[in-house]
C-alpha positions in Angstrom: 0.0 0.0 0.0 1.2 3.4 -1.1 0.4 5.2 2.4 2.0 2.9 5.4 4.1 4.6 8.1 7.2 2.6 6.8 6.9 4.0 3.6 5.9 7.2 4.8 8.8 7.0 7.2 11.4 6.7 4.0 9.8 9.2 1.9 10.3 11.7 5.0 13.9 10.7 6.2 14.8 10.7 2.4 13.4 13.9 1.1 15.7 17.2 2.0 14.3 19.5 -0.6 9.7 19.7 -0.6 8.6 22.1 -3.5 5.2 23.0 -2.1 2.8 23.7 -5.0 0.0 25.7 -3.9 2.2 27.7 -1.2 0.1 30.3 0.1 2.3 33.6 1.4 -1.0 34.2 4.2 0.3 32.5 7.6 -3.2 31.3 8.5 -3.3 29.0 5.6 -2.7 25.0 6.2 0.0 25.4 3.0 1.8 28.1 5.0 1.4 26.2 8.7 2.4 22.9 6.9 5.7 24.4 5.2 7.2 26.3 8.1 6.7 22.9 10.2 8.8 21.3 7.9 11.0 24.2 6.9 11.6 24.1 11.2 12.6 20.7 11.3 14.9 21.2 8.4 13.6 20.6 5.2 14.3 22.8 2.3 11.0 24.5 1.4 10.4 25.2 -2.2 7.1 27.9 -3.0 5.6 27.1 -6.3 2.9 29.5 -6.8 2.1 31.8 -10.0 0.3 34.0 -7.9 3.4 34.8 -5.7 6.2 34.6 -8.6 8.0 37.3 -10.1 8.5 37.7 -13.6 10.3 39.5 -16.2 12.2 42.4 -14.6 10.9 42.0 -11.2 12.5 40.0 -8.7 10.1 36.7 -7.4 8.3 37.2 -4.0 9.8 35.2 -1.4 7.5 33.0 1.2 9.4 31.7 4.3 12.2 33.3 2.8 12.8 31.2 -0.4 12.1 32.4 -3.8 8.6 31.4 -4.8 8.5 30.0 -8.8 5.6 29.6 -11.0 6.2 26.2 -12.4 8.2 23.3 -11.1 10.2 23.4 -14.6 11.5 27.2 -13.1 13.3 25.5 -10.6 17.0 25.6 -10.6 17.9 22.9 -8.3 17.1 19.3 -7.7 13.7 18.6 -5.9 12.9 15.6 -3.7 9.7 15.8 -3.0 6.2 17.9 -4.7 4.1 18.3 -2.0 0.5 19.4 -3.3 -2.0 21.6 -2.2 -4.5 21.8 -5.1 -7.7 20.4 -6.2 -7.5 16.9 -7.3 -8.0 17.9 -10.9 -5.6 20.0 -11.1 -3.3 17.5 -9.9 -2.4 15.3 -13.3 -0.1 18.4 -15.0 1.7 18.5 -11.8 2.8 15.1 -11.6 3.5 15.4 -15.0 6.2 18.1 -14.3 7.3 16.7 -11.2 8.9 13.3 -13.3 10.4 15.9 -15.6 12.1 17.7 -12.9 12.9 14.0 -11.5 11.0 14.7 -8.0 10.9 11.1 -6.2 7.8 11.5 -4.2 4.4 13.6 -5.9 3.0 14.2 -2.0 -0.8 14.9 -2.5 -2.6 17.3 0.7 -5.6 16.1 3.1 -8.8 15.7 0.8 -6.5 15.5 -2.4 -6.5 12.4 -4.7 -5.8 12.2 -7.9 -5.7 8.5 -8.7 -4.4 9.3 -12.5 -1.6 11.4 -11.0 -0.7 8.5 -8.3 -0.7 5.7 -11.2 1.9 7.9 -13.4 3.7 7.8 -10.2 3.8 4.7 -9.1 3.9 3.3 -12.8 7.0 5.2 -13.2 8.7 3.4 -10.1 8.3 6.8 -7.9 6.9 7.5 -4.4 3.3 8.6 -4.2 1.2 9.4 -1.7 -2.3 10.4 -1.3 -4.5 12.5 1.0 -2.4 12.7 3.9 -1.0 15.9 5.3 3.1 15.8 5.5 3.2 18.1 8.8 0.5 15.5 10.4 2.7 12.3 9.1 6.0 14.0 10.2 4.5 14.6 13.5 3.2 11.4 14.0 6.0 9.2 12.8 8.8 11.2 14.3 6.7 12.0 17.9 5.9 15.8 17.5 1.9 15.1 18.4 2.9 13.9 21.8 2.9 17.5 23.1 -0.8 17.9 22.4 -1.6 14.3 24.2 -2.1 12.7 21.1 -0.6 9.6 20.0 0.4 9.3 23.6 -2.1 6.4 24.6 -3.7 8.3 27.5 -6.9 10.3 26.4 -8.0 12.4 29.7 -9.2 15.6 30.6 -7.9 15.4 34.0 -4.1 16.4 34.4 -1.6 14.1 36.0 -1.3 15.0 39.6 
């Protein structure tokens, strides 16, 4: 199965560089929250967002301090990971780009599957993954939820005394 924590668990301890397609520059956005989790526990956040990009003589916005691009193909460096925050249909041109580029993980957001873009994936002996959230599965598979009481096998209401 494409989603299992030991699969999940590669992907993350793998991937060093997460072009995030859909990267909103508002804070209060799950793209933004999701990206400066990871950017914080050292992953190299990419912003792929046309709205955000600069082009011609103007210099490209930054978000979380990297350059934001309008297309994966603008990228200049080598990308591990495309982590997705789109709607399912638009999903299929962005895996298409993200083989070109050579990403080996196409990383689809909570509520976000694309079953033609997880197929071109997987057909093409790549990582995929579907509706999960990277922060959430980071969290969870490397012990960040603890701090919240979740994942901690005691549910209570009551504090420890």
């Amino acid at each position: 199965m494409h989603n299992d924590v030991q699969q999940l668990r590669h992907i993350l301890k793998s991937a060093k560089t997460i072009a995030v397609v859909g990267l909103s520059a508002q804070w209060h956005r799950p793209s933004f929250f999701a990206a400066k989790y990871m950017q914080e526990h050292g992953y190299k956040i990419i912003p792929v967002n046309p709205r955000y990009a600069g082009g011609g003589q103007y210099p490209a916005e930054e978000i979380l301090g990297q350059t934001c691009y309008a297309s994966l193909l603008d990228i200049p460096e080598k990308v591990d990971m495309v982590d997705v925050f789109r709607k399912a249909e638009d999903v299929l041109p962005i895996a298409q780009e993200a083989l070109q580029i050579g990403a080996a993980c196409l990383w689809q957001q909570l509520g976000v599957e694309n079953h033609e873009a997880n197929l071109l994936f997987q057909n093409a002996g790549r990582q995929s993954v579907t509706n999960r959230c990277v922060k959430i599965e980071h969290a969870r598979i490397f012990g960040g939820l603890n701090w919240v009481g979740v994942n901690t096998g005691i549910i209570s209401a009551k504090r420890p005394v």
